[in-house]
N, C-alpha and C positions, 0 to 999 in steps of 0.2 A: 504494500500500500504506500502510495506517497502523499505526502504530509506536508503543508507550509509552517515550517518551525521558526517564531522570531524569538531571539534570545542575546543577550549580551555575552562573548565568550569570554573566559577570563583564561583558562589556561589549555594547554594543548599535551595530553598526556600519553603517553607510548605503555601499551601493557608489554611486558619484557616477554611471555608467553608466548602471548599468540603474533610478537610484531603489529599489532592496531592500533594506530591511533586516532583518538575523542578530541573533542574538544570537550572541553565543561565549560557549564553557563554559569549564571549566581546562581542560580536554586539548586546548583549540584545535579544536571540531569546532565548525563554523556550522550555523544554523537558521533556514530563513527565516520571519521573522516572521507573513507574508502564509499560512502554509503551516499555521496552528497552527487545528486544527480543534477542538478540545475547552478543556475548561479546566486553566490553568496550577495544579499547587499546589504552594505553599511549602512547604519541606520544614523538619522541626525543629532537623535537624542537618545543614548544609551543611559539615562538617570539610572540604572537598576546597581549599574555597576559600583554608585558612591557608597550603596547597602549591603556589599560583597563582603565578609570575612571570608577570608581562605581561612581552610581546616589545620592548624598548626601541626598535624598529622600526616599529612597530605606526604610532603619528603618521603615518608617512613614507608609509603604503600610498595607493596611487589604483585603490581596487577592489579584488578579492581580495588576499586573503593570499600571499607570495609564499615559499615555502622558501628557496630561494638568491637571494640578490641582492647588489648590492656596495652603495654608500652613497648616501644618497640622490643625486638629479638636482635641482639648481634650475631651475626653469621662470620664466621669464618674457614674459607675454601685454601686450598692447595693445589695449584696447576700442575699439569704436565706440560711445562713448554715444546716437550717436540711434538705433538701433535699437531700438524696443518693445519694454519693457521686459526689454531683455539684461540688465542692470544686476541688476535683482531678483530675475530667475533664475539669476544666477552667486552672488550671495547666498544665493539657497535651496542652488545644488547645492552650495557651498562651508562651508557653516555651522558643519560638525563640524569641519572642520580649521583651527580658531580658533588652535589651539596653531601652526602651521607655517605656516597661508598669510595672506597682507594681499589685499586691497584699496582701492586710494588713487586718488583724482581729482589731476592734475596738467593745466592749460591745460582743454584739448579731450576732452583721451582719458583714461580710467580703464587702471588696471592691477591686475594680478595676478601676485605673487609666491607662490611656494611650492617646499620640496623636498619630493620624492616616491619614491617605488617604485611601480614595476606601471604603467611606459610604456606598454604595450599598451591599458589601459584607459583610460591616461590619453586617448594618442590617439584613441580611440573616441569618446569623451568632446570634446575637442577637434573633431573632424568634424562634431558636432551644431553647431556654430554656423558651420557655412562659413566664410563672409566679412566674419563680423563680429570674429573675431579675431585679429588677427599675433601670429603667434611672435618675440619675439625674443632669447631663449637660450630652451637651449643651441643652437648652430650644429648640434651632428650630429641636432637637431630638426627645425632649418630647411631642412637638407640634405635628410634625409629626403621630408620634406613636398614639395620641388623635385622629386625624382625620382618620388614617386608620382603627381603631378599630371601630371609632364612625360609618364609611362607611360599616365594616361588620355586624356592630348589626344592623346595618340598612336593608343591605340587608339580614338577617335572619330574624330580625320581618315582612318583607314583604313576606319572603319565609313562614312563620310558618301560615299567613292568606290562604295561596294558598292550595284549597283542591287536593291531590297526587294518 
């Protein structure tokens, strides 16, 4: 269905996931960018925007916007630099969160810090790269991660007894 949407945008937000980017308006509704079939026009009088608080939160997201959450999660990974160009692409997918997250070369291996909101996408996100990255905080990550692995070797040792 197409829609005549007027809205003041205030910021332009990339989910790390899925590559999408919204715009948000004041009232906090998203637009995907990719979705805009006709043309944008500038409005004369955007008053909505003088009543705009940004979410002090906002920085801390990993992919959707989240209503309830507690504070953020510091994450920190461990690269594999020789993998083809992993490096460049955690640079593209991390770009916009200049405010929150680093990337730093030490010895061997590259790293990545960041505090976050929106675990869920973060870990989505995190899966894209298999084996190219350890987690090493927080532990209830690393736990995590143990137990869901531990649950698919499990169910492929029982899939590999089952004759096909």
């Amino acid at each position: 269905d197409l829609a005549d949407i007027i809205c003041s945008p205030v910021a332009v937000i990339q989910n790390l996931t899925t590559h999408i980017f919204y715009v948000k308006d004041t009232e906090n509704n998203y637009y995907r960018i990719d979705r805009i079939k006709s043309k944008i026009t500038i409005t004369e009088d955007p008053s909505d925007i003088d009543q705009y608080s940004p979410n002090p939160y906002q920085k801390y997201f990993w992919g959707n916007e989240y209503q309830k959450h507690g504070e953020p999660t510091h994450i920190k990974l461990r690269i594999k630099a020789g993998t083809t160009n992993i490096i460049e692409k955690i640079k593209s997918d991390t770009v916009l969160r200049i405010e929150t997250g680093k990337l730093y070369k030490d010895d061997e291996y590259y790293y990545y810090e960041d505090d976050i909101l929106g675990m869920p996408d973060f870990r989505r996100w995190l899966r894209s790269y298999g084996s190219s990255i350890t987690v090493l905080e927080p532990q209830t990550l690393i736990k995590e991660i143990v137990e869901n692995t531990t649950k698919t070797l499990t169910y492929y040792d029982k899939l590999s007894t089952i004759k096909i």
